[in-house]
Structure formats: structure tokens, C-alpha cells
C-alpha positions, 0 to 999 in steps of 0.5 A, a space after each residue: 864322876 871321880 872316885 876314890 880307893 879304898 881297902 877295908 881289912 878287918 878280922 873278927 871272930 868268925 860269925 853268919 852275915 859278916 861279908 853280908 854286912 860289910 857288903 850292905 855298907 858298901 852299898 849304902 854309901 854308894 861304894 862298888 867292891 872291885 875285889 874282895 878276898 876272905 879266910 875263915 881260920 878254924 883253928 883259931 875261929 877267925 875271920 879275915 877280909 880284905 876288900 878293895 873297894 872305890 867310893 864316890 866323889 865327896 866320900 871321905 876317909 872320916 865318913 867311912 870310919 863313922 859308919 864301920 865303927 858301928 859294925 866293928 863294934 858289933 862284930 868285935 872287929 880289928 879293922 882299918 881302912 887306908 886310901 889305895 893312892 897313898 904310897 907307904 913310907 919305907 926305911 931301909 936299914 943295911 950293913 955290908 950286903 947290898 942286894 937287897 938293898 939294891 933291888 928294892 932301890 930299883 923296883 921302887 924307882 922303876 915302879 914295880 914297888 907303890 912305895 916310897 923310899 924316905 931314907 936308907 940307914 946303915 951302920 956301915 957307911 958303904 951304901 951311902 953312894 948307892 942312896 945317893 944315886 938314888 935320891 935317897 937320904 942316907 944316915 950312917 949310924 955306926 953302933 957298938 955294944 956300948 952305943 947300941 941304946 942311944 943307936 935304936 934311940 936315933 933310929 926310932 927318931 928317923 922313924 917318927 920324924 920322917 913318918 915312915 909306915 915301915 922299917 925294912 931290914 934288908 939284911 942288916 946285921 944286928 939284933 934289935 933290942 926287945 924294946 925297939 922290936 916292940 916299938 915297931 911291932 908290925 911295922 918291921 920285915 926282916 930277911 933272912 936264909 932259911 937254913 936258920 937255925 942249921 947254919 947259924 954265924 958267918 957265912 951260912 952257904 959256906 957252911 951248907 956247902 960243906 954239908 952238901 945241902 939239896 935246897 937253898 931258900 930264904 924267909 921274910 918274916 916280921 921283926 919279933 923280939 924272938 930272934 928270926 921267929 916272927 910270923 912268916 910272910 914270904 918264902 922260896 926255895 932254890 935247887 942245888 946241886 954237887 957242881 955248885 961251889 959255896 960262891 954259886 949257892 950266895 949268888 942263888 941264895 942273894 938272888 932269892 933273898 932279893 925276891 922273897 923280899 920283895 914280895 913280902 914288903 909288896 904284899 905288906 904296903 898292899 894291905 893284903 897281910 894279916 897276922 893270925 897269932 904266930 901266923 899270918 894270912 897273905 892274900 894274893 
């Protein structure tokens, strides 16, 4: 017999019988749980789930959602429930770095990433052969302080018309307005060195190297109106040393970006990231 899918994430305020609950819904629909993760957060007295989860043939999304309403209402429940095929849509916004680009590119054509990539938008026009090679659209939305408006107007219009699940902001190099970071709340990952505040401006490893830094590492985090202060997704870390020149520390720091990237932009469309206050819970 044919199953479907699912994952079920919720989080409540932390109470008995929520995962005996959860679980005796399943099972009365006739769904086997393939994997269940949970976190009970006592600091902020929050209960985090995430549970995968296949239903039998003929159960749909809309008979799921009427039974977990009930059970969301009386655990005071933020939850979703999202079919396990379904890819998620994703933009890729860039300037004049294109690593990251590049190795999102790859790991979706290879299938090392479950997305799809709708569209790559850059205020430079250098990526646009790299997007072409690729099959993806690519939008060149040049922007000035005077045009930065009606630039995040057109972008959050590519975001709606192309119904995308999430803006990726693979190092490009402009602050979103407070407007479009409240627009795409929870929806936007941005990438960036972790030297962050200590080496801010132009060319950070320069800066590091003159300082004779020890580590490197990079920070995925979500798109918050607080410049570089969203809740953190992803981090890694590198070693260096003496020997290494400024150009040796981008190509380690380009190397862990890419990575921590990734992993961050994975662990969001898998549904395994849910965010605490200023923190979030990944679950591996």
C-alpha cells in the first residue's frame, strides 16, 4: 500500500502527555512515526518536536490539519505540518562573491540539496553566465541609495510571483531594509565571517591577518532587522596559522562559508530548525 510523508514540528509551552498525545493521533490515523526528535527548553519552558512521520494512502494534508487543530488548541501549539516530497522553493540573492553561489548551485543539480532553485538575483550582472549554465533565471537588479525602495519592491515581487519558501543571501552585500527583513521573517538565511563585529568593512581576512588570528569560521543565521544579529543556524571554524597569507585565510574562510551555508539552508527546508526567542533549536 502507498504511503505518504509528513513532518509534523510543533512547540508549546512544556506540559506531561505532549509526545503521548502526538503520538495516540498518529496512531489513530493509521500513521507509523519513522523518526521523532523532541527538546524541552528550561529556560524558556518550551517544548520542541519534530516528528517524521508516513500516512496511509488516501490520508491527506487537510485531514491531518483538522485532527492537530484540536490538539494545537489545547496544547496552545505553534505547529505545521508539510508533505516530506515537496522541494522548497529557493532564491539566491549575490553580488561579486560567488562561492557560495556556486556551491548551492551544485549540491542542488547533484541532489546533495531537496531544493529547488527558482531564480538567482544579483545587483551585479557577473553571475548571470553561472545561472545560465545552470538553467536558472537570473534577475540583475542593480540598486543605489536612491533605488534601494523600489529595488526590495521588485525582489520581494520575484518572491511572491515565483512562490518561493526561502531567500538565501549567499554573500551578497547589502543591507535589507527593516521593511523587507519583516517581510521575509523566517523565510531569509544570510551568511557571513564570524570575525563579525572585530573585522568589519572591506576585506575582513586582510584585517584578521594583519591581527594574527588563531581561528577563522563563518555564521548562517536568520535575516533580522538587527544587522548580522538573527538567531544563529550554523557555525564552523578553521585553524590558522603564521604561515597562512591574507589570500590563504579567504580561500579557508570561502571554503567554510560555502559549508556552514549549506548545512544551514538543509537543516531549514528539512523542517529541523525552530527558532527559540533569539535562539533556535536544530535538530540533527
Amino acid at each position: 500500500m502507498a504511503r505518504q510523508d509528513y513532518i509534523l514540528t510543533l512547540s508549546c509551552p512544556d506540559t506531561t502527555g505532549i509526545v503521548h498525545r502526538v503520538s495516540g493521533v498518529l496512531f489513530d490515523l493509521g500513521c507509523n512515526i519513522l523518526d521523532a526528535q523532541q527538546f524541552g527548553d528550561s529556560g524558556s519552558g518550551r517544548f520542541f518536536l519534530r516528528v517524521h512521520f508516513s500516512a496511509p494512502e488516501g490520508l491527506g494534508q487537510g485531514a491531518l490539519n483538522q485532527r492537530f487543530e484540536t490538539l494545537g488548541a489545547d496544547f496552545a501549539m505553534d505547529w505545521q505540518i508539510h508533505d516530506a516530497s515537496e522541494r522548497a522553493r529557493v532564491m539566491i540573492m549575490v553580488s561579486k562573491q560567488g562561492h557560495c553561489l556556486n556551491d548551492l548551485l551544485f549540491r542542488a543539480r547533484s541532489g546533495q540539496l531537496p531544493v529547488e532553485i527558482v531564480a538567482v538575483v544579483s545587483n551585479h550582472p557577473d553571475y548571470a553566465e553561472m545561472a545560465a549554465s545552470n538553467g536558472i533565471p537570473f534577475h540583475h537588479l542593480p540598486v543605489t541609495p536612491a533605488t534601494k525602495a523600489e529595488q526590495e519592491r521588485q525582489v520581494l515581487a520575484l518572491v511572491d510571483e515565483l512562490d518561493v519558501d526561502l531567500v538565501v543571501l549567499a554573500r551578497y552585500m547589502q543591507i535589507l531594509s527593516t521593511d523587507m527583513c519583516h517581510a521575509l521573517a523566517g523565510r531569509a538565511i544570510n551568511i557571513h565571517h564570524s570575525f563579525l563585529p572585530s573585522f568589519k568593512g572591506a576585506r575582513p581576512y586582510h584585517q584578521a591577518h594583519e591581527r594574527g588570528v588563531k581561528i577563522i569560521g563563518a555564521t548562517a543565521h536568520y535575516v533580522t532587522a538587527d544587522l548580522d544579529e538573527g538567531p544563529i543556524i550554523e557555525q564552523d571554524i578553521a585553524h590558522v596559522d603564521h604561515t597562512m597569507t591574507p589570500d590563504d585565510l579567504t580561500q579557508v574562510g570561502s571554503d567554510i562559508e560555502s559549508r556552514v551555508l549549506a548545512r544551514a539552508v538543509r537543516s531549514h527546508v528539512e523542517h529541523r530548525v525552530m527558532q527559540n526567542g533569539h535562539r533556535t533549536v536544530v535538530f540533527r
